[in-house]
ZADOPA-53635 format. One record per residue (C-alpha): residue in three letters; x negated, y negated, z negated. Coordinates in nm, 2 decimals, decimal comma, padded with zeros to 4 digits. Example, Ala and Ser with C-alpha at 12.3 -4.5 7.8 and 13.67 -1.06 7.14 Angstrom:
<rs>
+---------+--------+--------+--------+
| residuo |     c1 |     c2 |     c3 |
+---------+--------+--------+--------+
|     ALA | -01,23 |  00,45 | -00,78 |
|     SER | -01,37 |  00,11 | -00,71 |
+---------+--------+--------+--------+
</rs>
This chain:
<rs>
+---------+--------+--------+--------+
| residuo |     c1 |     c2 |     c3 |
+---------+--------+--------+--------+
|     UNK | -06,38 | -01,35 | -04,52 |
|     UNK | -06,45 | -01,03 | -04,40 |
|     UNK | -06,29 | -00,92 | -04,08 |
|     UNK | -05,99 | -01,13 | -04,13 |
|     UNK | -05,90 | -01,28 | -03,83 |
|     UNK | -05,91 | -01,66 | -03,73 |
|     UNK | -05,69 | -01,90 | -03,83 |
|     UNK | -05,66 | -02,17 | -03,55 |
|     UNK | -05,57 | -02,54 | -03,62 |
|     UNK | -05,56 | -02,85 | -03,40 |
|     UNK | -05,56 | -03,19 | -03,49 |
|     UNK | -05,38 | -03,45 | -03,21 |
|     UNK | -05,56 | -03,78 | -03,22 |
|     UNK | -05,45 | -04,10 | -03,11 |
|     UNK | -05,53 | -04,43 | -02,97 |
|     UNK | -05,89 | -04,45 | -02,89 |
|     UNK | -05,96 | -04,09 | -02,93 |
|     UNK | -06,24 | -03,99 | -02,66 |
|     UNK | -06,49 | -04,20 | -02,84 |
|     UNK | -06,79 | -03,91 | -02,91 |
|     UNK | -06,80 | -04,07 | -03,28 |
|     UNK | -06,50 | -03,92 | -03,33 |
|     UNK | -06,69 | -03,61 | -03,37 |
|     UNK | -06,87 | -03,73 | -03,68 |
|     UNK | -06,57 | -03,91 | -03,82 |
|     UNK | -06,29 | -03,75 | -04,09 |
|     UNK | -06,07 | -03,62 | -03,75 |
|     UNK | -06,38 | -03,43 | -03,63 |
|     UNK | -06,59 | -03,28 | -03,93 |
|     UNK | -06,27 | -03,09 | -04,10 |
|     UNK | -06,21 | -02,91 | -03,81 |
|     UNK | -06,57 | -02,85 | -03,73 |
|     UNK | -06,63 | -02,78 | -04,08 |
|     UNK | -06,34 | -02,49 | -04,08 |
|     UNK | -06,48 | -02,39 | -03,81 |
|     UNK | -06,81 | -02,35 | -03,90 |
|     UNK | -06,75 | -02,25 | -04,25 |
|     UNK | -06,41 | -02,09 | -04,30 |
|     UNK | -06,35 | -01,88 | -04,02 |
|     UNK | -06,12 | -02,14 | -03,81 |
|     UNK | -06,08 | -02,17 | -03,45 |
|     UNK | -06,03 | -02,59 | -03,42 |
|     UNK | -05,89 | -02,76 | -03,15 |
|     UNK | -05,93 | -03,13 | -03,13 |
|     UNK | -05,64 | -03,26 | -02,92 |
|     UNK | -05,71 | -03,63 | -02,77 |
|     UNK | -05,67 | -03,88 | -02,49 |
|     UNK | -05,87 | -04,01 | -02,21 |
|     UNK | -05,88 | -04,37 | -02,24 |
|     UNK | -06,21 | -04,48 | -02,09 |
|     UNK | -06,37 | -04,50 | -01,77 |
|     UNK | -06,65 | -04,25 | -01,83 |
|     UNK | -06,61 | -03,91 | -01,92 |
|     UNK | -06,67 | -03,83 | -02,29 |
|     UNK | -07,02 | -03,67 | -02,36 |
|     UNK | -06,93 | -03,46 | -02,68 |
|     UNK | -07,20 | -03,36 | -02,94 |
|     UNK | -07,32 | -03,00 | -02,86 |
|     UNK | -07,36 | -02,89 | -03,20 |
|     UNK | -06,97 | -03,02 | -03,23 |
|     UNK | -06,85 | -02,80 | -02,92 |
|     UNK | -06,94 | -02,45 | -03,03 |
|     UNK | -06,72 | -02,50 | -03,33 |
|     UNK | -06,44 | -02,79 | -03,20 |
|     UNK | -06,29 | -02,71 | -02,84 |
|     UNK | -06,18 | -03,06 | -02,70 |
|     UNK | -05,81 | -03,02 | -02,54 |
|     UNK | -05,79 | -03,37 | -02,31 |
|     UNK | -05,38 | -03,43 | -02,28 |
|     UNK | -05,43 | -03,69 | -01,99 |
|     UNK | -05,47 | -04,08 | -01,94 |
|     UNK | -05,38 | -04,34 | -02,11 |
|     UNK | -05,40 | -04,65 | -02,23 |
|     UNK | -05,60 | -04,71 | -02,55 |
|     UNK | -05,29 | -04,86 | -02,75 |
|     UNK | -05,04 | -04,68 | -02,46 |
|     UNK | -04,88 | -04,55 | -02,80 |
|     UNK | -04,56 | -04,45 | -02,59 |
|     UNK | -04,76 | -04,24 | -02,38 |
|     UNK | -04,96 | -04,06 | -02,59 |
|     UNK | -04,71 | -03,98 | -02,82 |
|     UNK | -04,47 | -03,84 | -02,50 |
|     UNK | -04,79 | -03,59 | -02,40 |
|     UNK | -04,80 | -03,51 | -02,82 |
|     UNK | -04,45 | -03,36 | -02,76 |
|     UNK | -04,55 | -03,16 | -02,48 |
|     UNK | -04,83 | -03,00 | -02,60 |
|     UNK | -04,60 | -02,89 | -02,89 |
|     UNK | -04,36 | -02,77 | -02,72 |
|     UNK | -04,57 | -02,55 | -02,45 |
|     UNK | -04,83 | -02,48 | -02,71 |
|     UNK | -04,81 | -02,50 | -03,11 |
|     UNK | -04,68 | -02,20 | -03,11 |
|     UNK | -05,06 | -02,07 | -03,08 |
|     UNK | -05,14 | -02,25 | -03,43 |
|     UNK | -05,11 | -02,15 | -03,80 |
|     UNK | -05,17 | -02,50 | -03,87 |
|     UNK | -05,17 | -02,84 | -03,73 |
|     UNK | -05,34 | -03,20 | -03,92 |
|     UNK | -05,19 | -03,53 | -03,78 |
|     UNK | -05,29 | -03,89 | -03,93 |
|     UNK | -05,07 | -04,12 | -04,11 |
|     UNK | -04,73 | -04,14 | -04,25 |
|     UNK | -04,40 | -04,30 | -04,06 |
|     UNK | -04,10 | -04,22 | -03,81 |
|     UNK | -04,38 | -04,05 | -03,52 |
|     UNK | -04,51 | -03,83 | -03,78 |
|     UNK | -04,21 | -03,74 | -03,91 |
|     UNK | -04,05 | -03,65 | -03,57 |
|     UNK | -04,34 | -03,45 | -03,48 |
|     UNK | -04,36 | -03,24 | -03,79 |
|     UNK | -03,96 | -03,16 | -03,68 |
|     UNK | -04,09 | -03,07 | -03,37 |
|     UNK | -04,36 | -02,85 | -03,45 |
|     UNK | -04,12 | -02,62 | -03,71 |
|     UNK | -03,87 | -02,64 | -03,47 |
|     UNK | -04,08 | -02,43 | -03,19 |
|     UNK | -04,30 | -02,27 | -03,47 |
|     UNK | -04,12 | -02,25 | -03,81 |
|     UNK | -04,43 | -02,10 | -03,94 |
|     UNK | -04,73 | -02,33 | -03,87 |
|     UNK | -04,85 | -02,55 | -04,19 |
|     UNK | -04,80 | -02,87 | -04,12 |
|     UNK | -05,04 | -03,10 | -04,24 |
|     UNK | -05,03 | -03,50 | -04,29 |
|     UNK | -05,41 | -03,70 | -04,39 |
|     UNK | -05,22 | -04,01 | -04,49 |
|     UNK | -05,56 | -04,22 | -04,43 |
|     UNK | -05,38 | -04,47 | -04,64 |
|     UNK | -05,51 | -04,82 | -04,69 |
|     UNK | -05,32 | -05,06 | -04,94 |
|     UNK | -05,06 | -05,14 | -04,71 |
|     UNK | -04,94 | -04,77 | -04,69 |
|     UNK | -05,01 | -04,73 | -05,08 |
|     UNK | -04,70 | -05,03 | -05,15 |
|     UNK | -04,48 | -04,85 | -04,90 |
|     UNK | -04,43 | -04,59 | -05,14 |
|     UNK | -04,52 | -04,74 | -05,50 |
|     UNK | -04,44 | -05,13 | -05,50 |
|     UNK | -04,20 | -05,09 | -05,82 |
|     UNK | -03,95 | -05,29 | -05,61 |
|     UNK | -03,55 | -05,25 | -05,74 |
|     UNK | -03,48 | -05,07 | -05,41 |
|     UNK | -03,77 | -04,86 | -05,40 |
|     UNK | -03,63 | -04,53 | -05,58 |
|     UNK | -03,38 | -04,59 | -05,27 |
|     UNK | -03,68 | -04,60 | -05,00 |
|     UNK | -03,87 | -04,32 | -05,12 |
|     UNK | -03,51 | -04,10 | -05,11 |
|     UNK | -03,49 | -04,19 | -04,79 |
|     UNK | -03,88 | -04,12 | -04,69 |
|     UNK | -03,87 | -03,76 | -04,85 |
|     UNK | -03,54 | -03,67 | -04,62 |
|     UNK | -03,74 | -03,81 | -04,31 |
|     UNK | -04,05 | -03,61 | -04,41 |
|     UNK | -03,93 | -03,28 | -04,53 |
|     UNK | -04,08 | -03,11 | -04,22 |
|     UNK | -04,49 | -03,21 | -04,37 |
|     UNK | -04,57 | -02,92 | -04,59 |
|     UNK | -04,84 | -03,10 | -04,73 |
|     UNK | -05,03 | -03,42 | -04,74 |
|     UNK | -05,37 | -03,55 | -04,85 |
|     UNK | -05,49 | -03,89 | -04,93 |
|     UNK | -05,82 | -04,07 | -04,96 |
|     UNK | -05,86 | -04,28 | -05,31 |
|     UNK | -05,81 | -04,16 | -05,59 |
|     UNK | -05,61 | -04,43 | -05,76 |
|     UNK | -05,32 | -04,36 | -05,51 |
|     UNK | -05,33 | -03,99 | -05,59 |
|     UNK | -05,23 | -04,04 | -05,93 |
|     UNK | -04,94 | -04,29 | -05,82 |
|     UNK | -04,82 | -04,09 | -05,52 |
|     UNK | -04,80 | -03,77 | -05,65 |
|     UNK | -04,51 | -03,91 | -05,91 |
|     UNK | -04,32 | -03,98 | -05,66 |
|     UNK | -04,03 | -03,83 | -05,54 |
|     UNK | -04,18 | -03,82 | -05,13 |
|     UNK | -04,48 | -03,67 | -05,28 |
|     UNK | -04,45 | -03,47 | -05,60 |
|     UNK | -04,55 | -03,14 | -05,51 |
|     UNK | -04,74 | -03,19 | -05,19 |
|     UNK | -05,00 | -03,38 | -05,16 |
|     UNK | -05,37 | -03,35 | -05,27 |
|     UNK | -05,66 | -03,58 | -05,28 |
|     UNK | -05,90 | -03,53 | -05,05 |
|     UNK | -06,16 | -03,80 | -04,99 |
|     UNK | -06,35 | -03,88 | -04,64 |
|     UNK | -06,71 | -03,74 | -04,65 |
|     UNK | -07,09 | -03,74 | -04,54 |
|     UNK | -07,08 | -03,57 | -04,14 |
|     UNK | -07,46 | -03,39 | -04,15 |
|     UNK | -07,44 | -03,28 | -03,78 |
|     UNK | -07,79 | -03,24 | -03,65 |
|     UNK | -07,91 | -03,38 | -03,91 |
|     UNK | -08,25 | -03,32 | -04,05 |
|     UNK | -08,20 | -03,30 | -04,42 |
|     UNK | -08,52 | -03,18 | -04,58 |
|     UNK | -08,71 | -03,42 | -04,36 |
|     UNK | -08,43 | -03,72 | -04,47 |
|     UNK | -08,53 | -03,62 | -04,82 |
|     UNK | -08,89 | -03,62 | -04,78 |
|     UNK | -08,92 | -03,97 | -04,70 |
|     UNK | -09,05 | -04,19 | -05,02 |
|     UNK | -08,86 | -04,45 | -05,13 |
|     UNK | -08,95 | -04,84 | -05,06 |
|     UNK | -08,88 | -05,14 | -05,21 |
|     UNK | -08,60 | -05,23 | -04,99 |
|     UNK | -08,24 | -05,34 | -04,97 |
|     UNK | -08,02 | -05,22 | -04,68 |
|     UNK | -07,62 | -05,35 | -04,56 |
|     UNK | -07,50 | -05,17 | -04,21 |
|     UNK | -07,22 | -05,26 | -04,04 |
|     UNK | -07,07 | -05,49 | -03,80 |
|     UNK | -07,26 | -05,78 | -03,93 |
|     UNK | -07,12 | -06,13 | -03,93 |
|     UNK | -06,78 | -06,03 | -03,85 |
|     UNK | -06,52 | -06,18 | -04,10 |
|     UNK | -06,42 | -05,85 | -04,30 |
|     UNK | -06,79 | -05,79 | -04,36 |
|     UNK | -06,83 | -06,14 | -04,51 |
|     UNK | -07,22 | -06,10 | -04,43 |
|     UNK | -07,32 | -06,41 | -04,52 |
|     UNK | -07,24 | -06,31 | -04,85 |
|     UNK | -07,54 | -06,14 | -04,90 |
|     UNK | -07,78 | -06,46 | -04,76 |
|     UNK | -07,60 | -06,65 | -05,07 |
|     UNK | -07,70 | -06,46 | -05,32 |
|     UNK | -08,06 | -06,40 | -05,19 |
|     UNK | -08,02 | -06,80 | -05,21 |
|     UNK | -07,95 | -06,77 | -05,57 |
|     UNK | -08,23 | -06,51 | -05,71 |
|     UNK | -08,56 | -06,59 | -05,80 |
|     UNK | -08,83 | -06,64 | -05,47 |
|     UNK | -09,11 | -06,43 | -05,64 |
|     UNK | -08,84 | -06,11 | -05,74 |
|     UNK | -08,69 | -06,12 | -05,29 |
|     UNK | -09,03 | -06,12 | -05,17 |
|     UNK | -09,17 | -05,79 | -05,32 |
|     UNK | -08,84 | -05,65 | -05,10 |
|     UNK | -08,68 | -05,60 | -04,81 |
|     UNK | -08,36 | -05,73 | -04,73 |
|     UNK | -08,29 | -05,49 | -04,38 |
|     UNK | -07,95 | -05,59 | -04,17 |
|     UNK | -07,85 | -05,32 | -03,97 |
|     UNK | -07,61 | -05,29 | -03,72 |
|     UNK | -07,43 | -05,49 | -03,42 |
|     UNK | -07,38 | -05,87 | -03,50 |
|     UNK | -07,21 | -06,15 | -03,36 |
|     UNK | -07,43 | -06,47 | -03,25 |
|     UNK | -07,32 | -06,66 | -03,47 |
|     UNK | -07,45 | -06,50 | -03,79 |
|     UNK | -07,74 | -06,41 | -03,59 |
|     UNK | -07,80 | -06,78 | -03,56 |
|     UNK | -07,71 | -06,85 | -03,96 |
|     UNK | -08,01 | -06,59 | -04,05 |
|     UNK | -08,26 | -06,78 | -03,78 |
|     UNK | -08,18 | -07,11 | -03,96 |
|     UNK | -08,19 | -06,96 | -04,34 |
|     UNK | -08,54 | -06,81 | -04,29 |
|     UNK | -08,60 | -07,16 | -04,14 |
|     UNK | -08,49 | -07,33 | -04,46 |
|     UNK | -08,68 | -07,07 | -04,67 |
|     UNK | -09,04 | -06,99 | -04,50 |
|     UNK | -09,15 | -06,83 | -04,82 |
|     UNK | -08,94 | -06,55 | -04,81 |
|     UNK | -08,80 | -06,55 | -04,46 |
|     UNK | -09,03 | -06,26 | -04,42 |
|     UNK | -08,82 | -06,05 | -04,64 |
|     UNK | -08,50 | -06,07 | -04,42 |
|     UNK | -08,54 | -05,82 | -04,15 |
|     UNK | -08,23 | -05,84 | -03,86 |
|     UNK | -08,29 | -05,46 | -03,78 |
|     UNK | -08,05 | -05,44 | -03,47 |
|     UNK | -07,81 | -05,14 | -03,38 |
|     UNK | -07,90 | -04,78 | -03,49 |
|     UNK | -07,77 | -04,55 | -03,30 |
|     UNK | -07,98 | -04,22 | -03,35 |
|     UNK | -07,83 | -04,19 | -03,71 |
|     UNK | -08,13 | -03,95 | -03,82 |
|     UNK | -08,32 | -04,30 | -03,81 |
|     UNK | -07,98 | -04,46 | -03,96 |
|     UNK | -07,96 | -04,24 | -04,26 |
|     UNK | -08,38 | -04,26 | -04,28 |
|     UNK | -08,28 | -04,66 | -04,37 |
|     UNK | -08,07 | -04,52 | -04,64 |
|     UNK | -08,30 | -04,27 | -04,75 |
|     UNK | -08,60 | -04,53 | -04,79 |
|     UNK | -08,41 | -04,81 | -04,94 |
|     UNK | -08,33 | -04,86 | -05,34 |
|     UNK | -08,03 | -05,00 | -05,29 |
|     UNK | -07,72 | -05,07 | -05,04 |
|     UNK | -07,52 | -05,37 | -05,06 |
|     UNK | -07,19 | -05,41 | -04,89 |
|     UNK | -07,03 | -05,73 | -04,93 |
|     UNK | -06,72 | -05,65 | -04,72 |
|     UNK | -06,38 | -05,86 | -04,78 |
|     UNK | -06,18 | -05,55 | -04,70 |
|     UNK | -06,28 | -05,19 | -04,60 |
|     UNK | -06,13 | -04,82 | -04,60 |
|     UNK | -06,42 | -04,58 | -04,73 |
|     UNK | -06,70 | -04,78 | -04,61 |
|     UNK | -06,84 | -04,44 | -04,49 |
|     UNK | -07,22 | -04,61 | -04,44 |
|     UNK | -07,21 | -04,67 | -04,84 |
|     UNK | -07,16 | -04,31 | -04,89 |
|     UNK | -07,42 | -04,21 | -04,61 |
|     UNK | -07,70 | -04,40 | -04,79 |
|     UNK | -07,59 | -04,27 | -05,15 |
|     UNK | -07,58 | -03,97 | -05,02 |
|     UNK | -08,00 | -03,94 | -04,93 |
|     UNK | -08,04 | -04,17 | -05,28 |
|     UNK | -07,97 | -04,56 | -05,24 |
|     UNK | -07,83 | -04,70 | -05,52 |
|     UNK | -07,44 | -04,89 | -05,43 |
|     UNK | -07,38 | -05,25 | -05,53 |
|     UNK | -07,07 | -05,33 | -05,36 |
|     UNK | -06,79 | -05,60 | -05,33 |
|     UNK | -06,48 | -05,44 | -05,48 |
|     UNK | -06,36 | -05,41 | -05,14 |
|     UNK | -06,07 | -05,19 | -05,18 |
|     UNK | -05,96 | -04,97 | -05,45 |
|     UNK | -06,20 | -04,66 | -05,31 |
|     UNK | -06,44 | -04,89 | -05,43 |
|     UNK | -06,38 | -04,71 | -05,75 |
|     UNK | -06,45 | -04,38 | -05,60 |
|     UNK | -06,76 | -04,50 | -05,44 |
|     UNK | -06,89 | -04,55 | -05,79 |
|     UNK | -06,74 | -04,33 | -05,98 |
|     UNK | -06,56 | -04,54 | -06,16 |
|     UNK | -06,89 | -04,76 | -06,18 |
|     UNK | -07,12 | -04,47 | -06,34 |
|     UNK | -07,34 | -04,44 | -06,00 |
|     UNK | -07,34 | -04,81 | -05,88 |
|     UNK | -07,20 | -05,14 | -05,91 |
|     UNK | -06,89 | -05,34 | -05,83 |
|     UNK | -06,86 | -05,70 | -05,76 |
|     UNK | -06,61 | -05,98 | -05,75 |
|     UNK | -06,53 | -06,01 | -05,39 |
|     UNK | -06,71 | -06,36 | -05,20 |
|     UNK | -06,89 | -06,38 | -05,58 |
|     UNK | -07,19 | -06,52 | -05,52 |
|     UNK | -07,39 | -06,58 | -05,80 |
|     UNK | -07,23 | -06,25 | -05,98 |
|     UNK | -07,36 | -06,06 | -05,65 |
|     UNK | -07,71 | -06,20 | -05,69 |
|     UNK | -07,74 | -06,15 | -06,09 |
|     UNK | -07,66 | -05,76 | -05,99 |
|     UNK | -07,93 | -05,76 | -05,75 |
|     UNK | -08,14 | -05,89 | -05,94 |
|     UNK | -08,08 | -05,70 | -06,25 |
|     UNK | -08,11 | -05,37 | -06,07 |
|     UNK | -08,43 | -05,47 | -05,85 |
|     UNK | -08,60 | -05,54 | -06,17 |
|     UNK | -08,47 | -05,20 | -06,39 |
|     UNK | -08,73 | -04,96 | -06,46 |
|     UNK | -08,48 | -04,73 | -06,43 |
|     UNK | -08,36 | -04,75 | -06,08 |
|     UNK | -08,48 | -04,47 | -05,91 |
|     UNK | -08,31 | -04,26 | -06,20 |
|     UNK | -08,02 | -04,46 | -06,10 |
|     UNK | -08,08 | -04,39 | -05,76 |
|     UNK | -08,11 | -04,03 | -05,82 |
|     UNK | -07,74 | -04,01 | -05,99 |
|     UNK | -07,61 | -04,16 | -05,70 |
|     UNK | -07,73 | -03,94 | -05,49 |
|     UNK | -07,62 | -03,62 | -05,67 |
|     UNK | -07,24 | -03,75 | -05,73 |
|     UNK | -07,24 | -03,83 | -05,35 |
|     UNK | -07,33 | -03,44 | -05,26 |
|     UNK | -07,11 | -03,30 | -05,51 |
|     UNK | -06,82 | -03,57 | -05,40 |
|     UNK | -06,85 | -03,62 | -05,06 |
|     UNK | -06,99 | -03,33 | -04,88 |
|     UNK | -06,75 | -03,21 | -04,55 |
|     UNK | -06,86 | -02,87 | -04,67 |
|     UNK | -06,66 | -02,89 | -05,06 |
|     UNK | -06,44 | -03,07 | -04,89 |
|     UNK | -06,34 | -02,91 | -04,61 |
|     UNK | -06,32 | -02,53 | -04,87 |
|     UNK | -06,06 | -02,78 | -05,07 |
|     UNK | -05,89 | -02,78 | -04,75 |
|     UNK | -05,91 | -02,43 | -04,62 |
|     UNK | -05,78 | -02,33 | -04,95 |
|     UNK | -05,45 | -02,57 | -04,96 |
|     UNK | -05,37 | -02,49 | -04,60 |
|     UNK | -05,40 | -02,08 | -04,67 |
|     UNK | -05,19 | -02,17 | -04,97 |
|     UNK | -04,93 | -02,27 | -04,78 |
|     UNK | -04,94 | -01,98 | -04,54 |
|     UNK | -04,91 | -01,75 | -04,77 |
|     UNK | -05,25 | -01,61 | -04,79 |
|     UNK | -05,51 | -01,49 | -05,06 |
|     UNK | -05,73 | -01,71 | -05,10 |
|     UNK | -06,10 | -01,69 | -05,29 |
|     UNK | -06,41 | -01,87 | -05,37 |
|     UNK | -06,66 | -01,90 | -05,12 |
|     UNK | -06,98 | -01,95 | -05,20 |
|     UNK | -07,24 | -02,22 | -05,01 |
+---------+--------+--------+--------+
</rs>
């Protein structure tokens, strides 16, 4: 970049936005990623909504400067979105460019405001756009030529918008809200103070991991126990079956009672309990064969991606239709029926018992770096935005 001088960006965040994860989430590793990389100053623009104050990562703050706006509610929408306004008005005239989250009448009004006092800044729109948001646009409805006319008026002030799956990419981009302006951009991998090489270095095990919010309905946990049920007893216990993360009590009860009703391999179903340090989270992903998450719905189902990303191998429900980009299209893991069973536990099976799974394993890993690193990612970014400002832009090299 030379001696160019910064660019400077800020992202307003809503809702629960003083949560330190936000810092590893999509919000916080473009910014700290631009930052870092692409010669960004970042400013992550958020609300106070706890008790306690919010203890950032360190490694975040020498890239991201956290802007607090003032208290609020959680879901105190109203609020926050009155304080969004202000800080516009008194301030994004110090921005080239600013991100905001989600399509609809707030985003719209705040992209007017922002050319309004700065007819120069980029404004940028992540749609983070689940199913419901993907009909909005693209039911094929008789009135929906009609709607999207209407949306494109209402949104004229976005100069540019990104989306997460690929699948709605190629819809939304035909249409007439869209055509022009929008790029896909997928959520990634955050590697903040994380120990990569060492990660790596760890051998692989025979073992199985899911993480998550276990026993909670969209995580349809007791999936997973099913199939187990299902596969031969001499194949589960040359493995490890680890469940990681917070769960309620009453799937922590179903797993005391299934090991109860299946003492020869009740040894193989390990509850591991919350991980919090998420070098020791990813070292579970690193060690393990194979990650299985048999959710009902997700988003990106980010912890999938985490453990592909240091080599475990995805069999996942076909949880939403990012399930698809998970995999590939199904060339680096496999996709299940949803609340299937015996399908689920023929999979399992079939891969715990290929010769070739750490090859498979290994493919996995490498489409995950190449697909869902913040780095590429975030130069996809740097690129559009200086498009849109008019500048020159070239390759950067890692």
């Amino acid at each position: 970049m030379g001696f160019e001088k910064k660019k400077k960006i800020c992202h307003i965040r809503f809702n629960a936005s003083d949560t330190p994860a936000r810092a590893f989430q999509d919000c916080g590793m473009f910014l700290y990623t631009l930052a870092k990389e692409f010669n960004w100053e970042s400013t992550y623009v958020f609300y106070k909504t706890r008790p306690e104050e919010t203890q950032w990562n360190q490694t975040f703050l020498k890239y991201v400067t956290p802007v607090c706006l003032g208290e609020t509610d959680d879901l105190d929408y109203k609020k926050q979105v009155s304080l969004a306004k202000k800080f516009i008005q008194e301030h994004i005239h110090e921005y080239d460019a600013i991100m905001l989250f989600h399509y609809g009448s707030t985003a719209w009004k705040l992209a007017k405001l922002c050319k309004k006092y700065n007819p120069n800044v980029v404004v940028y729109i992540k749609l983070d756009m689940g199913i419901g948001g993907f009909n909005h646009f693209c039911n094929n409805g008789p009135l929906q030529f009609i709607k999207n006319w209407f949306e494109k008026i209402k949104s004229s002030y976005v100069d540019i918008f990104t989306v997460e799956t690929k699948s709605y990419y190629e819809e939304l981009k035909k249409t007439s809200v869209f055509k022009n302006r929008i790029e896909y951009l997928p959520n990634g991998v955050s590697l903040i103070d994380i120990d990569i090489d060492g990660i790596d270095a760890l051998p692989k095990e025979n073992s199985i991991v899911t993480i998550g919010r276990l026993g909670i309905p969209e995580k349809n946990s007791p999936l997973l126990l099913r199939a187990i049920e299902k596969m031969p007893e001499s194949l589960v216990k040359q493995w490890k079956f680890l469940l990681i993360g917070p769960s309620t009590q009453e799937f922590i009860d179903e797993v005391h009672h299934f090991k109860i009703s299946h003492p020869n391999i009740a040894d193989s179903i390990i509850m591991v309990g919350s991980v919090t340090d998420r070098n020791e989270l990813y070292s579970y992903g690193r060690k393990a064969k194979i990650i299985c998450m048999t959710s009902r719905s997700e988003g990106a189902c980010i912890s999938t991606l985490e453990s592909m990303y240091f080599g475990a191998y995805p069999i996942i429900t076909n949880y939403s239709d990012f399930a698809l980009d998970t995999t590939n299209m199904g060339a680096c893991g496999i996709i299940v029926e949803n609340d299937n069973a015996d399908e689920l536990a023929q999979q399992l099976s079939n891969s715990m018992k290929n010769d070739d799974l750490l090859i498979n394993c290994n493919e996995s890993q490498i489409y995950a770096r190449n697909t869902f690193d913040y780095y590429e990612l975030s130069h996809k970014l740097d690129l559009v935005l200086r498009k849109y400002m008019g500048i020159n832009v070239s390759i950067k090299e890692k």
